[in-house]
C-alpha positions, -999 to 999 in steps of 0.1 A, spaced: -252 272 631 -269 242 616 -301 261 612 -288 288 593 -265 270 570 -300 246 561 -319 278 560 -292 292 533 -288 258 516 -327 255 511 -332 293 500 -298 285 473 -317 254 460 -354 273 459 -338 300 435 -319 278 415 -352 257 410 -372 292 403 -344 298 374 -344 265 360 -384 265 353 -384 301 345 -359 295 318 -381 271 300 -404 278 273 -441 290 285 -466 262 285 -438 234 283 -435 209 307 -391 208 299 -389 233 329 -405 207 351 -388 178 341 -358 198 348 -364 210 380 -375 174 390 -341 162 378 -321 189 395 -341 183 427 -334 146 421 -298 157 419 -295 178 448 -315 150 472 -286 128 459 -259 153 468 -269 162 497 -275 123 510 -239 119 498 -223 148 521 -243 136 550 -229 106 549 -192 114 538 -188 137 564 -206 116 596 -189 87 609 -207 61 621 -213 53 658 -228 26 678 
């Protein structure tokens, strides 16, 4: 189950970073400083959740 919900997460995030360069203007380098900042976002979300939802064990 962890496989396909990574699998789903990382094909979500792919499009969304397709749609955020896309929607820049041609020969810009906005779209790219976007994406970097979403990714950036997103790496920082999903660090978050991983360790919200994992309890620590020793």
């Amino acid at each position: 189950m962890l496989t396909k919900a990574r699998q789903v997460g990382s094909a979500a995030v792919v499009a969304i970073l397709v749609t955020v360069l896309a929607s820049a203007p041609s020969g810009s380098l906005v779209g790219y400083h976007r994406g970097f900042l979403f990714m950036a976002i997103a790496c920082f979300a999903a660090t978050i959740t991983v360790v919200a939802t994992n309890p620590r064990t020793r």
